[in-house]
N, C-alpha and C positions, 0 to 999 in steps of 0.2 A: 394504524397498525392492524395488520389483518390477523395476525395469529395473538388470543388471547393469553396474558400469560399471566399467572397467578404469583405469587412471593416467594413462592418454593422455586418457580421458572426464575424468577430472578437471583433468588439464592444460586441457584444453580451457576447462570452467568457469571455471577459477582467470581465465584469457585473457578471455574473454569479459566475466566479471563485473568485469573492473579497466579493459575500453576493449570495448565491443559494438559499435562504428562500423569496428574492424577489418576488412580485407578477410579472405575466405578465404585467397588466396595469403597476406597479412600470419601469420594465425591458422596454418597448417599451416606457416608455416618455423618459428614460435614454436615451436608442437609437437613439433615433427623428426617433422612424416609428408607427402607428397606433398599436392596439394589434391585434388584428387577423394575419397581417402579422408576426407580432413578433412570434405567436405561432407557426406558422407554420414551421419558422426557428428553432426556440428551438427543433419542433419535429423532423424536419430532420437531425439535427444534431445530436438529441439522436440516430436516424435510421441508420446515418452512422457508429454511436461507437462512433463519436469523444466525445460526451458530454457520458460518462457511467454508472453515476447515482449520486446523491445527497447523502449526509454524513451530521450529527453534529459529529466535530470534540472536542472527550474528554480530558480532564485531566487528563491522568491518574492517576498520585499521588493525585490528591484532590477525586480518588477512592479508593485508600486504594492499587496502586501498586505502590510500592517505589523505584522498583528496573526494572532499565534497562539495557539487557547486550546483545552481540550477542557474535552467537555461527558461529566455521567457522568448516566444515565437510566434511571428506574427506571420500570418500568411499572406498572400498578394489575393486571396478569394477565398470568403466562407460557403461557398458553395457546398452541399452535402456532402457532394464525390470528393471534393478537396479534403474536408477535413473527415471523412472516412480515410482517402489515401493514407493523409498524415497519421492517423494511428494503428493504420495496419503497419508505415513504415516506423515508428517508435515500439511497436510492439517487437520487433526483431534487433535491436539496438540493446546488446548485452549492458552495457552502461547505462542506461536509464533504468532506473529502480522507480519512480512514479511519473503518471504524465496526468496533468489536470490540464480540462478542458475552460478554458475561464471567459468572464464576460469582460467587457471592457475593450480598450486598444490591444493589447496581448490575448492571443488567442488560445496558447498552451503556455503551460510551465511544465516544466523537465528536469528531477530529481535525478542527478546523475552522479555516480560513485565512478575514482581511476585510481589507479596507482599513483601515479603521478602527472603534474601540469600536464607534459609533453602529449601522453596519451590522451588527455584530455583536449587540449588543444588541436590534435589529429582528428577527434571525433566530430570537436566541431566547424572546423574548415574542412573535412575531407567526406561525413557524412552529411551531416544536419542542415548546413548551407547551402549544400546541394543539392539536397530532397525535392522532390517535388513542388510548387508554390509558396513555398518559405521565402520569404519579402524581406523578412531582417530576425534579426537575432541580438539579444543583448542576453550577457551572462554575467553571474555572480558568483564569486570563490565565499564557500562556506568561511567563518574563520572558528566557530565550534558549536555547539550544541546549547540551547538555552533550556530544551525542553523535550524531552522525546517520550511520547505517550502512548504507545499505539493502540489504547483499549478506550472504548467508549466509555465516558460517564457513565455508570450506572450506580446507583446506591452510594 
């Protein structure tokens, strides 16, 4: 880790990553350090990357997407330009909400939110299959949630 952080930096974090909507003043009496200090930390650690930006995290079924499934992608060549290609072309792909790069036989997995099957099933006979060096495709229908965490371990 390149940027040092002390107890209070982790306080901080702990703070941040269980409510980010906090004010400063809120965040620094949490802490026990005055706000001006507090700020400064908060900024340095956005400055290092460690803190890399603020979210409200959605529902997406209480938006009208009912369907979760991932998609695992093997391409016909890992060549650089290849799988550059394929994440410039996942990057533009409103349906994909994560894409990991993975080691093994499957080259990517693809975290994907729809409405519904149908839309789902358009995305991937009518995008994904047809992308560039995409060799095969096998996909997974969510059936719900065991665990959803999105904040690092810390403390």
């Amino acid at each position: 880790m390149k940027h040092r952080l002390d107890e209070i930096d982790w306080h901080i974090l702990r703070e941040l990553q269980a409510d980010g909507r906090m004010t400063n003043v809120e965040l620094a009496r949490r802490v026990g350090i005055s706000a001006p200090p507090c700020l400064r930390r908060v900024r340095s650690l956005e400055e290092a990357g460690i803190i890399r930006g603020y979210r409200t995290l959605l529902d997406e079924k209480a938006l009208g997407f009912d369907l979760v499934a991932f998609c695992f992608v093997s391409l016909a060549s890992q060549a650089d330009h290849d799988l550059a290609a394929f994440q410039d072309k996942v990057r533009g792909w409103a349906l994909v909400r994560e894409c990991w790069i993975l080691s093994g036989e499957i080259d990517f997995m693809l975290k994907c939110v729809a409405p519904d099957l149908r839309s789902f099933q358009d995305f991937v006979i009518d995008e994904l299959t047809k992308a560039p060096a995409v060799a095969g495709v096998k996909t997974a229908l969510a059936i719900r949630t065991a665990k959803d965490e999105p904040t690092v371990p810390i403390g």
